[in-house]
N, C-alpha and C positions, 0 to 999 in steps of 0.2 A: 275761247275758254280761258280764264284767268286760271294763274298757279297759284297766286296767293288771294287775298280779302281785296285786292284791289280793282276799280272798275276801269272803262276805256272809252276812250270818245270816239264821232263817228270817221274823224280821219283814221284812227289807228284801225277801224273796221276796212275802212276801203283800201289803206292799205298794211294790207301782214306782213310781217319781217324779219328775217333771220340776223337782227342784229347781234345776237349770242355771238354767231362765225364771225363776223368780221376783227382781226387778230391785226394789233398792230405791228408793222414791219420793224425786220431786226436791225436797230442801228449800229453803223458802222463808229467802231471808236477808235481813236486816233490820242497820241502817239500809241505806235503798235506796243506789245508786250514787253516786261523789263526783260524776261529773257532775251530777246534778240536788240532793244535798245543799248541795257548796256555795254554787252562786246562791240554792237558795231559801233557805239560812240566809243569806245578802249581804244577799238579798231583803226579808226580815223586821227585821233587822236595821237598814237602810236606811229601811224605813217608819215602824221605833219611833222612829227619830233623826228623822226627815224631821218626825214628828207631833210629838217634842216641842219642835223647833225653833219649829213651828207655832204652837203653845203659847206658846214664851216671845216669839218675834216681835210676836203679838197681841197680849200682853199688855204691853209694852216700848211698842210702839205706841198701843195704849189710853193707857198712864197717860203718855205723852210729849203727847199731843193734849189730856189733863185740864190738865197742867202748863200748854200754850201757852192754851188757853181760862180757868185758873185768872190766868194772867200779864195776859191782857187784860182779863178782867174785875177785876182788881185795879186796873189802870191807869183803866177808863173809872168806876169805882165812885168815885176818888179826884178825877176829873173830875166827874162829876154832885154826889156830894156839896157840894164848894164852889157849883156851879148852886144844888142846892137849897138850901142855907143864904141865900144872898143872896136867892133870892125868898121864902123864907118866913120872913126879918126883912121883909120890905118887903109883906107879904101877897099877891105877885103871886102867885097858882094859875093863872091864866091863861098866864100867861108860861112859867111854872114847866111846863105843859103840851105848850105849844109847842117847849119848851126838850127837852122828853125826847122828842119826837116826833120831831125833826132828827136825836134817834140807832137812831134805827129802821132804817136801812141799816147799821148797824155788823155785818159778818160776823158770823153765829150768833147775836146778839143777837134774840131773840124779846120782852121785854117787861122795862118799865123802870119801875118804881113809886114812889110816895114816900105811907107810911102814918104815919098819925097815931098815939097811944099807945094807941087805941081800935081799932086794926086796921082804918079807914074809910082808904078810898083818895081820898089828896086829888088825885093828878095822877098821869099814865100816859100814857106813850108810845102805848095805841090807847086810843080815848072809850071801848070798852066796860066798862074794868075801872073808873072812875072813877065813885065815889060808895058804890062796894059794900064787902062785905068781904072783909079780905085771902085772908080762909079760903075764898074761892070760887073764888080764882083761882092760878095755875100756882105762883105763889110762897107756897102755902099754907105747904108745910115750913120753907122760909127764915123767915117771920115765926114759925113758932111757937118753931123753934132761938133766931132772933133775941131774942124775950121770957124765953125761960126762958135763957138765955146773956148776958146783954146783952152782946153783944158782937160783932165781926165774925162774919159766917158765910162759909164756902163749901164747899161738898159737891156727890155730884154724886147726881141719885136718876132713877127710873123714869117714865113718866108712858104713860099711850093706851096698855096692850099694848106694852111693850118700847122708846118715845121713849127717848130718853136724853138728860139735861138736865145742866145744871151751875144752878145757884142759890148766891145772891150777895146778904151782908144785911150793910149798911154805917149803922151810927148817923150820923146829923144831931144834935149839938148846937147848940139853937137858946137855949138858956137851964137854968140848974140845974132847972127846976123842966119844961120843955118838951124831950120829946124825940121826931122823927121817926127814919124808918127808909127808905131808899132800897133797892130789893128789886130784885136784876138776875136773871132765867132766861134763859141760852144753851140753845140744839139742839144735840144734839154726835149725832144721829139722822146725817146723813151724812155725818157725818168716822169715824164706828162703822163706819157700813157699809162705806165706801171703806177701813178697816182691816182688818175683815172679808174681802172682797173681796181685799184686797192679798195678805192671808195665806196665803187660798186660793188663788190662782193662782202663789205660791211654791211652795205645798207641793204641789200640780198636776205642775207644772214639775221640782221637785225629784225626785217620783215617778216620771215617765217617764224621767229623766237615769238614775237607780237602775237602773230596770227595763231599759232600753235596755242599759246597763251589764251588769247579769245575764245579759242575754240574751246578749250577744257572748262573756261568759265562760260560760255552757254552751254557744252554738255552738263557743268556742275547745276546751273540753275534748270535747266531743262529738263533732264533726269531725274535731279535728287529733288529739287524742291516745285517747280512750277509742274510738271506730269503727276507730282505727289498730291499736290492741292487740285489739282484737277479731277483726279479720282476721287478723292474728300469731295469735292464742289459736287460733283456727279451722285455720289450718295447723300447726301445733303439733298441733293433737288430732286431723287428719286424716292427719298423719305417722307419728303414734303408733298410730294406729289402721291402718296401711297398705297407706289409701286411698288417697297418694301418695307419690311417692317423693322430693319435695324440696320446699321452704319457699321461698316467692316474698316478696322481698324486699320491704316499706313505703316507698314513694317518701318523699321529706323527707330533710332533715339535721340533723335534731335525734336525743338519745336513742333514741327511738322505732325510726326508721332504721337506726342501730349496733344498739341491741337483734336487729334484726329478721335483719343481716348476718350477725352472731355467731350466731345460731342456723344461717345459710341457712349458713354453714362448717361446722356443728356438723352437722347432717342429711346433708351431703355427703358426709363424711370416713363419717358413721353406714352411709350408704348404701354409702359403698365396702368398708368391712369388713363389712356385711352381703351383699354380692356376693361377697367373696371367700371369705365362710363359705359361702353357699351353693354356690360352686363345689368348696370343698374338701370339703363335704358329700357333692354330689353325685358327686363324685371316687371319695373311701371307699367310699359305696354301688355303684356301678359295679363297683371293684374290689373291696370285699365278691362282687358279684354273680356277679362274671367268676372269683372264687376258689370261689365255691361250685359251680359252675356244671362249673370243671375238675376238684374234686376228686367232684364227680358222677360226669363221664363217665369218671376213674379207678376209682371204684370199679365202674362196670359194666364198663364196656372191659378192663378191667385184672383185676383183684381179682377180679371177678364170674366175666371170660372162666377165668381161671386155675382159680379153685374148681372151675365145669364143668369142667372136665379135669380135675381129681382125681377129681370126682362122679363122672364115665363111668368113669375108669381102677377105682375101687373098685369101679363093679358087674360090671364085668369081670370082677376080681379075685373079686368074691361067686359067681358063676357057677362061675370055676373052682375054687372052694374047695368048692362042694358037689359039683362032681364027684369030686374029689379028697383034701379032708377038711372031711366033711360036720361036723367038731367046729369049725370057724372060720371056720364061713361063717356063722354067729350074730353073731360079734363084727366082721365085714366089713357085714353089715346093719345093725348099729348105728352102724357109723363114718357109713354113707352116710348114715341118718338124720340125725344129728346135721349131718353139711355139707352136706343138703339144707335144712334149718334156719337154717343160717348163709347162706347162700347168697340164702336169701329173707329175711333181715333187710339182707343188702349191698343188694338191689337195693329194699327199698323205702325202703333210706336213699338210694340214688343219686337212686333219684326225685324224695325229699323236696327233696334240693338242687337237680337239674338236671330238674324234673319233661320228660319227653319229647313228652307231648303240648301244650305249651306252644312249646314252639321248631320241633315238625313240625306239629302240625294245628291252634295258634292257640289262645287267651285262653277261649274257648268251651270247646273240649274238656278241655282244664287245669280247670277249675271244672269239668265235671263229673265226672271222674276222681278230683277232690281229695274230690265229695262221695261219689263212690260206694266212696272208700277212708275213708272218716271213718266211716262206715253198716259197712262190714266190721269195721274194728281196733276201734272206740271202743265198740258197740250199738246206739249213739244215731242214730235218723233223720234222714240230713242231704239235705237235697232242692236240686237248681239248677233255678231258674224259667229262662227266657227267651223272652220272645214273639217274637222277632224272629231273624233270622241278623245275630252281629255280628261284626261285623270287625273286630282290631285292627290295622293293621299297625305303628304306632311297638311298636318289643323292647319300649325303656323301660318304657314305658306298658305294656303287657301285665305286663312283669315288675313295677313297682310294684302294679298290682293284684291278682294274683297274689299277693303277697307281702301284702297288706295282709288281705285275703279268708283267706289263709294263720293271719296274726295273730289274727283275731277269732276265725275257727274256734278255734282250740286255747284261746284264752282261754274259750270260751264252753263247752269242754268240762271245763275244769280248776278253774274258780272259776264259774262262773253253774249249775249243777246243773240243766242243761235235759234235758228230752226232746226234742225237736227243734230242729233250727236250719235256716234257709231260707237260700238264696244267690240274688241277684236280678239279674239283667244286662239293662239295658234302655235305648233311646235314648229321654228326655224333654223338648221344647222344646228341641232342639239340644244337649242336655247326655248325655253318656253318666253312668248312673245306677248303681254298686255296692250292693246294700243285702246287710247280712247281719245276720237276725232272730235272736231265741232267745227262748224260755219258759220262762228261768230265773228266778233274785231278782232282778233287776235290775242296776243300779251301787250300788255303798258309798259313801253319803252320807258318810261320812268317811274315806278312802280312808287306808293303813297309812302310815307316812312310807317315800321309799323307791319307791316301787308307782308303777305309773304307765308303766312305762321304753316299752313295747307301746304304749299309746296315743300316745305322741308320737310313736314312729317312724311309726306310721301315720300321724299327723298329719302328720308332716315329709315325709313320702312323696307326701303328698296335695298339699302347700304345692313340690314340684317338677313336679308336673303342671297343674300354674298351679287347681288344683281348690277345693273347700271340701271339707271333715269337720263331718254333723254326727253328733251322738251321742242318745240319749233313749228314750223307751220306745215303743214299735207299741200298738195297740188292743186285741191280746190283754193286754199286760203283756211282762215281760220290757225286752231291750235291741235297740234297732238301732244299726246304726254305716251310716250312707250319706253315700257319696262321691258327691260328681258334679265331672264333668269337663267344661271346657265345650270348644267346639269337637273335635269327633272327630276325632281322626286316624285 
């Protein structure tokens, strides 16, 4: 059975199809949402700057703490050296000893030596280093710099697994031909650390501020504006879909809000001219209804009654003609034929429009009247189920159904090339249930342009009885169209 004016070929017969159901799949879209794109690009963004700040702070720091220990030990190198020259023109080592041991509390000062040109340690700040060579002790690299440079040194190098020292090699001229070496090693191990240290709890610090940050700008987009449009999106697609009848406005006064106004005007105004179509709809079909309805009961009442009285008068007339001239009472039989003929074409068109068992014996008998004249005119076996006694009493209702049951029949006789078609009247879960089957080709997957006009009116018929329509194929194959109706009147 076809929904609309359109026909179908023998493949679409052999094979029926639910292509309505097939729903294409939800695609995934990519990049994800601005609410969480732009905090975690902030995010990131934030961390690379945070890191390299980290970077250059350490490093600004490192070589500013080199500077301030380079600046000291140039000052105390500049001091001891004159010490040691004065005691070793006068040979004091003793003195000379003592003299470097009083600076052994000088901040980060670790060990203070004075070597001969033979690399022997003549005096030192601690007794152990004295007597040895220079190359055993902390200040190995400064003496060797110091010899192959002759000259000032200071650098800063590694010692124990990661120390970090400064070294300090400062010439003694004691004579052209005599020359010492005063050898100063600073710990810069916790002035490193505590810059280390420092660094990290900046960029600690930095990072939570970042992130804290992020956070309040996707709870501000998340919250305020992207959950806000989403509840708009939600009434919008629920509007559309007409699941309700108005758009509930986004508390706030920003954007968001206005947006949300202007639509809740927009759905209003939608909703009132869709009220008013509906009424003018329902208006025309009524008065369609009530037009059909009277020029039914003219053609029986009227036209119909009329003809009968010619009917009777002619066979009257037939009667008296073979008494009296048996030559035109031939042609008096043929008249009556003929408006015996007409007479039954008036009255099953009155039918069609103003069917009678429909407004005297109820919605029931109407369907099966309509199926046991479809089985007479058409060939085709058209059967009404109903398990139940149902009752319509709303006209409306009876006559939308009627009329819709009316539709499918003749559709399913003129384009679906069935041998049978069912009509089904039944109460299910509260719902009064229309169904009308057929074992035709089905529906036309690409329907003609045009085509169509039948199935909406049914549709639109079903959409004033507050009802659904659905359409698709039964288990044999072919078409069904069922309505259901909720609440019975």
């Amino acid at each position: 059975m076809a929904s609309g004016d359109g026909g179908c070929s023998a493949a679409q017969k052999s094979k029926p199809g639910n292509a309505w159901e097939n729903k294409p799949a939800a695609a995934v879209t990519f990049p994800p949402p601005l609410r969480f794109l732009i905090p975690a690009l902030l995010l990131a963004l934030g961390l690379v700057s945070t890191w390299l700040d980290y970077e250059l702070d350490l490093a600004n720091d490192l070589e500013r703490d080199f500077n301030d220990m380079t600046t000291q030990a140039e000052a105390t190198g500049t001091r001891l050296t004159a010490l040691a020259r004065q005691h070793l023109a006068r040979g004091e080592i003793k003195a000379l000893s003592d003299g470097l041991s009083d600076w052994k509390h000088e901040p980060w000062l670790t060990m203070a030596s004075v070597v001969d040109e033979q690399g022997k340690v003549l005096a030192s700040s601690s007794a152990q280093w004295e007597g040895r060579s220079a190359e055993d002790t902390p200040a190995a690299t400064a003496w060797k710099r110091a010899r192959k440079d002759a000259g000032k040194v200071m650098e800063s190098a590694t010692m124990n697994d990661g120390d970090v020292i400064v070294l300090a090699a400062f010439p003694i001229e004691i004579s052209a031909q005599n020359r010492e070496w005063l050898l100063l090693v600073y710990d810069r191990a916790n002035a490193v650390a505590h810059a280390h240290l420092d660094a990290r709890q900046r960029v600690a610090w930095s990072s939570a501020v970042i992130a804290l940050m992020c956070l309040c700008l996707w709870a501000t987009l998340h919250f305020g504006v992207a959950a806000r449009l989403e509840r708009l999106a939600r009434s919008v697609r629920e509007f559309g879909e007409g699941r309700t009848i108005s758009i509930d406005a986004v508390k706030g006064g920003d954007e968001v809000h206005e947006l949300s106004q202007a639509f809740r005007k927009m759905t209003q105004r939608l909703a009132d001219r869709e009220r008013e179509r509906a009424e003018l709809e329902r208006a025309v079909i009524d008065s369609a209804e009530n037009e059909r309805r009277r020029i039914g009961h003219e053609l029986h009442d009227g036209i119909g009654q009329q003809l009968t009285a010619v009917l009777m008068s002619i066979n009257g007339l037939h009667e008296e003609l073979q008494a009296t001239a048996p030559t035109f009472a031939d042609h008096a039989q043929h008249a009556s034929e003929s408006l015996r003929e007409t007479l039954a074409e008036v009255r099953a068109l009155s039918h069609g429009l103003a069917p009678v068992p429909l407004w005297k014996q109820g919605l029931q008998h109407a369907l099966q009247a309509l199926a046991d004249t479809t089985t007479r005119s058409s060939g085709v076996r058209c059967v009404f189920e109903c398990p139940d006694n149902i009752t319509v009493t709303n006209e409306a209702t009876a006559s939308n159904l009627y009329r819709i049951t009316q539709e499918a029949v003749n559709n399913a006789l003129k384009h679906a090339d069935s041998g049978e078609i069912r009509i089904g009247l039944e109460c299910r879960e509260g719902f009064l249930v229309l169904e009308i089957d057929d074992d035709g080709c089905g529906l036309p997957e690409t329907p003609a342009e045009g085509c169509g006009i039948g199935f909406r009116i049914m549709q639109h018929r079903t959409e004033m009885m507050g009802g659904r329509m659905e359409h698709g194929a039964p288990p044999a194959g072919g078409t069904r169209i069922a309505v259901h109706i909720p609440n019975l009147p």
